[in-house]
C-alpha positions in Angstrom: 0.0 0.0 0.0 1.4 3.4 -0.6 2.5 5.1 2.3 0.9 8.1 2.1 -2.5 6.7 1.8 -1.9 4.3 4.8 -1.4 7.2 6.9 -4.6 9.0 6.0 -6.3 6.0 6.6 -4.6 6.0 10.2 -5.4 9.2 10.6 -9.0 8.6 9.7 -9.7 5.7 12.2 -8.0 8.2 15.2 -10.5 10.6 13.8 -13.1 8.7 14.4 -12.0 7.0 17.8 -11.6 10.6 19.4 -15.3 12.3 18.0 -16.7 8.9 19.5 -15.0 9.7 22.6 -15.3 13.2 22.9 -18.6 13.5 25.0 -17.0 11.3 27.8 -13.6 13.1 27.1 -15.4 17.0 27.3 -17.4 16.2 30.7 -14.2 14.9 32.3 -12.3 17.6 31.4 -14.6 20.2 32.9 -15.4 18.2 35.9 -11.6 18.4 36.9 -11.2 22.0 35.6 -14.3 23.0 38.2 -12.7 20.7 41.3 -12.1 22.8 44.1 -8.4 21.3 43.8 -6.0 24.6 44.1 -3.2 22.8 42.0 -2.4 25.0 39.3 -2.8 23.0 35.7 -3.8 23.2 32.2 -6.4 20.7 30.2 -6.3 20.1 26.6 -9.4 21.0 25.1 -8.0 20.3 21.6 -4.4 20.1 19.9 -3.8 23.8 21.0 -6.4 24.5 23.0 -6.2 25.0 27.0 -8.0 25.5 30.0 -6.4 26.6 33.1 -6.8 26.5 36.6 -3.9 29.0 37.8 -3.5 30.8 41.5 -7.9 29.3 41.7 -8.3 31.7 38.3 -10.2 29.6 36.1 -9.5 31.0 32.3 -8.5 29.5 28.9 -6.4 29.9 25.6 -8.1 29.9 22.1 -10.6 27.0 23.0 -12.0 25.1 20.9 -14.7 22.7 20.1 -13.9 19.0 18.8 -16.5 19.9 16.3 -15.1 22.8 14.7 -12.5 20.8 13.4 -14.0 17.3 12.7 -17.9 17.6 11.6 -19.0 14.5 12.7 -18.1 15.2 16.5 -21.1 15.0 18.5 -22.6 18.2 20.1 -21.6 19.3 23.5 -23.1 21.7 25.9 -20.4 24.4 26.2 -21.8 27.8 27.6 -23.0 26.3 31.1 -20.0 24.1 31.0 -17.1 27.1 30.7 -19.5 30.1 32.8 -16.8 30.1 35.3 -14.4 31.1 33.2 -12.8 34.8 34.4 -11.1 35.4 31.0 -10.5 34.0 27.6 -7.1 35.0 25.8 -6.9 34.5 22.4 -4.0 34.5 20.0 -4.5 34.1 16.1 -7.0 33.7 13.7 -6.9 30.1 12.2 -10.0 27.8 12.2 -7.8 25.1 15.3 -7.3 28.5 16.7 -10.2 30.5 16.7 -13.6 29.2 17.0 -16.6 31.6 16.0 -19.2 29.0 16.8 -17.9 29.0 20.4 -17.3 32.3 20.9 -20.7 33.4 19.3 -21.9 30.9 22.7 -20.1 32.5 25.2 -20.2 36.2 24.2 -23.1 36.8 26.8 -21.4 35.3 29.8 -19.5 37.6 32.0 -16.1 37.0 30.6 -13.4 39.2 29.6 -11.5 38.6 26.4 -8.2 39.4 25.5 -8.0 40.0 22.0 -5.1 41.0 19.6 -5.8 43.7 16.9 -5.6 41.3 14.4 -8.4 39.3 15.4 -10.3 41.8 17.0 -10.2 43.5 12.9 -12.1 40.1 12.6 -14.5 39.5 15.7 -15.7 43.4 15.8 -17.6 43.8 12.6 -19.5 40.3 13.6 -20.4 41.6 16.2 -19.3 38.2 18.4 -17.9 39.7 21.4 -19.4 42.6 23.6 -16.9 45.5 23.3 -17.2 46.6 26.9 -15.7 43.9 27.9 -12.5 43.1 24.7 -9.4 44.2 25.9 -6.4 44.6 23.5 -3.6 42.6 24.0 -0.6 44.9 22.8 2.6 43.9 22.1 5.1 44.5 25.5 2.0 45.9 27.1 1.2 43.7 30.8 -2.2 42.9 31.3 -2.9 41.9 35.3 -6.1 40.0 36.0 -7.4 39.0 38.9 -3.6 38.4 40.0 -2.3 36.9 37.1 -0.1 38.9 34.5 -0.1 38.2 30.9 2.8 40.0 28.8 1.8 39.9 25.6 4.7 40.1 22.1 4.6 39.0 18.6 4.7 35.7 17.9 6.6 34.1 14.8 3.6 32.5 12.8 5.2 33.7 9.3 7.4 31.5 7.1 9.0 32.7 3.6 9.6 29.8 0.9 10.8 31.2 -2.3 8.8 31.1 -5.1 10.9 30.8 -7.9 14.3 29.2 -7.8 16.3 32.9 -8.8 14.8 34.0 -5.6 13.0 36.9 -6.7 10.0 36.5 -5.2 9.1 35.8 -1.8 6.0 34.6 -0.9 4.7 34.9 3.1 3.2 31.3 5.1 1.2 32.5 7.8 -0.5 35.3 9.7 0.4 37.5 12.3 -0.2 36.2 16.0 0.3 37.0 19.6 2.2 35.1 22.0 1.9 35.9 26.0 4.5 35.5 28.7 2.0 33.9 31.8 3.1 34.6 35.7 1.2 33.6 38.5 1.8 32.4 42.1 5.5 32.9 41.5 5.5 30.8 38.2 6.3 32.0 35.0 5.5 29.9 31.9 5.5 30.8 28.4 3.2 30.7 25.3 5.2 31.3 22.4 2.2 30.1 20.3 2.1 28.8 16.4 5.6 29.5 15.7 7.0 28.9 12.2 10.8 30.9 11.9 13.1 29.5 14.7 14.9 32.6 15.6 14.7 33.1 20.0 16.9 36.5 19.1 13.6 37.5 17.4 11.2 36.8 20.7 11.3 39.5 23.3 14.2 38.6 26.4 11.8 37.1 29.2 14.7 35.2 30.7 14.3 31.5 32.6 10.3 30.7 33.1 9.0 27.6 34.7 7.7 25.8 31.5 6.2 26.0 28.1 4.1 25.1 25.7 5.6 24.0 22.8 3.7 24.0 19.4 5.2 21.5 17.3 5.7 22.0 13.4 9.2 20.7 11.4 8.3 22.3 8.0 5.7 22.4 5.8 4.2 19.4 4.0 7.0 17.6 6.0 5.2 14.8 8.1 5.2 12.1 6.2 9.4 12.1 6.2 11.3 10.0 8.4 13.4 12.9 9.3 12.0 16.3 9.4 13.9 19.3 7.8 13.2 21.5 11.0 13.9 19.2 14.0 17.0 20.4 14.8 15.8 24.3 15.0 12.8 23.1 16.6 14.4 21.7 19.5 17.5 24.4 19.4 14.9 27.3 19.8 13.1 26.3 22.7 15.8 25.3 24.7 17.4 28.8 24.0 14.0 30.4 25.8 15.6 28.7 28.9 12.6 26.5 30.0 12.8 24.1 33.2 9.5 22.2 31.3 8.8 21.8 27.6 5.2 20.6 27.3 5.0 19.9 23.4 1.3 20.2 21.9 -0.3 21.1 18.8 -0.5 17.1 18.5 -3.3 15.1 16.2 -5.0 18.2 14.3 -7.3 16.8 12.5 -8.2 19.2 9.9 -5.0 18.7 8.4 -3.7 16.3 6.0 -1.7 13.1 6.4 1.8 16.1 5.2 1.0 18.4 7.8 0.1 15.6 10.8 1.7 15.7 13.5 1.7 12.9 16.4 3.4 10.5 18.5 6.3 9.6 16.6 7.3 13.3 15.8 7.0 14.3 19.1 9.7 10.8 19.7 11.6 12.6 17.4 11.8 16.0 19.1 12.4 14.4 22.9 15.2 12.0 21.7 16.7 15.3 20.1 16.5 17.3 23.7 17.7 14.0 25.5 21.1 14.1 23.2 21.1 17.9 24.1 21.4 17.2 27.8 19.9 20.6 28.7 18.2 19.4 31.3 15.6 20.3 30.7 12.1 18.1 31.2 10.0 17.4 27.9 6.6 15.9 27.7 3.5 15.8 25.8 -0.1 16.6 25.9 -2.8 16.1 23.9 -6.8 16.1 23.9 -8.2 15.7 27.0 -5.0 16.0 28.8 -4.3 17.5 32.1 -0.6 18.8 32.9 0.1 20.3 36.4 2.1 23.7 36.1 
């Protein structure tokens, strides 16, 4: 069989297995996310998707619903699941991102959003979000609430690939997105976000944090090799942000293609990578439904 076509069809069937088991997988999630536990964590809503419980704050990153990115995912219940959330941050614009459907639901609970200008260009004209309570995330510019401060900078979400072989013209992968610098309690952890140029000297100097979250990508189109083109500056970048904790995500999306997949055995890839490194540093993963402890 040819390879490619063997891994859509994997693909496929983990499709399938997780919008069966997303009811089940959603009402856990929440259930632990509203536990009066006051151990600060983060849950997996989705490959890049997060709830957190930080310093008792109950807020989230760009969540997401299972169903915005596989149709045939059952229906959930999400507006009197999440009212306790405090605040929503968001980040970028893409559909495993940005999810209208969801927002549209929780638009008339009392939650504050933090918004980039580049998606609030999108979300104000629709009319999504109640302007009284949006606050623009700018770039350098803390944000404290309800005791935790958010630092917001540009994120590296753009990628050039020439488009002819002289070089002449460059054309731009990507879209602009915000990244946020997370301290609470004492803790410092960092959410570089979708990041597609591996260049730390282009991030803002936050020096050591606690952990963070890791979105992986090794080059466009790129999955299906046994050795991705990027694996090296993937791994070389975040250890230069000087972690303690490297939690990799941005695991199984499955609106993508069997080229742009990323799972398991990439992420096997990228700790074997940091283990020859000997930074030091810890490195795990997390995926749907997943709950890792800050």
């Amino acid at each position: 069989m040819d390879p490619a076509l063997a891994r859509r069809q994997q693909i496929e069937a983990r499709r399938a297995e997780i919008a069966a088991a997303f009811p089940g997988l959603w009402s856990r999630v929440v259930a632990d996310w509203k536990s009066a536990s006051s151990v600060d964590a983060a849950w997996l809503l989705y490959s890049a998707n997060y709830l957190f419980r930080t310093a008792g704050v109950r807020w989230a990153m760009d969540p997401l619903i299972l169903k915005q990115r596989v149709p045939a995912a059952p229906e959930v219940n999400p507006k009197p699941d999440l009212d306790g959330l405090a605040f929503v941050v968001l980040t970028h614009a893409h559909k495993d991102h940005l999810d209208l459907d969801l927002l549209r639901q929780l638009g008339s609970l009392a939650i504050r959003w933090i918004v980039p200008a580049a998606v609030w260009s999108i979300l104000q004209p629709l009319g999504i979000l109640p302007e009284n309570r949006a606050i623009l995330a700018e770039p350098l510019v803390p944000l404290e609430l309800d005791g935790i401060r958010l630092t917001p900078f540009d994120g590296l979400h753009w990628e050039n690939a020439l488009a002819s072989i002289k070089g002449e013209n460059v054309v731009r992968h990507g879209i602009d997105a915000t990244g946020y610098l997370v301290e609470f309690g004492g803790k410092r952890w960092l959410f570089p976000g979708d990041t597609r140029r591996y260049d730390a000297g282009l991030l803002p100097r936050f020096g050591p944090v606690d952990g963070l979250f890791a979105h992986l990508w090794l080059g466009r189109g790129c999955a299906l090799l046994d050795n991705p083109p990027l694996l090296d500056d993937f791994c070389r970048f975040f250890t230069e942000l000087s972690p303690r904790r490297v939690i990799v995500t941005h695991l199984e999306e499955f609106g993508r293609d069997e080229r742009d997949f990323w799972d398991d055995r990439h992420y096997r890839l990228v700790a074997q990578q940091f283990e020859k490194a000997d930074g030091g540093i810890q490195i795990t993963s997390a995926r749907i439904g997943n709950r890792v402890q800050l």
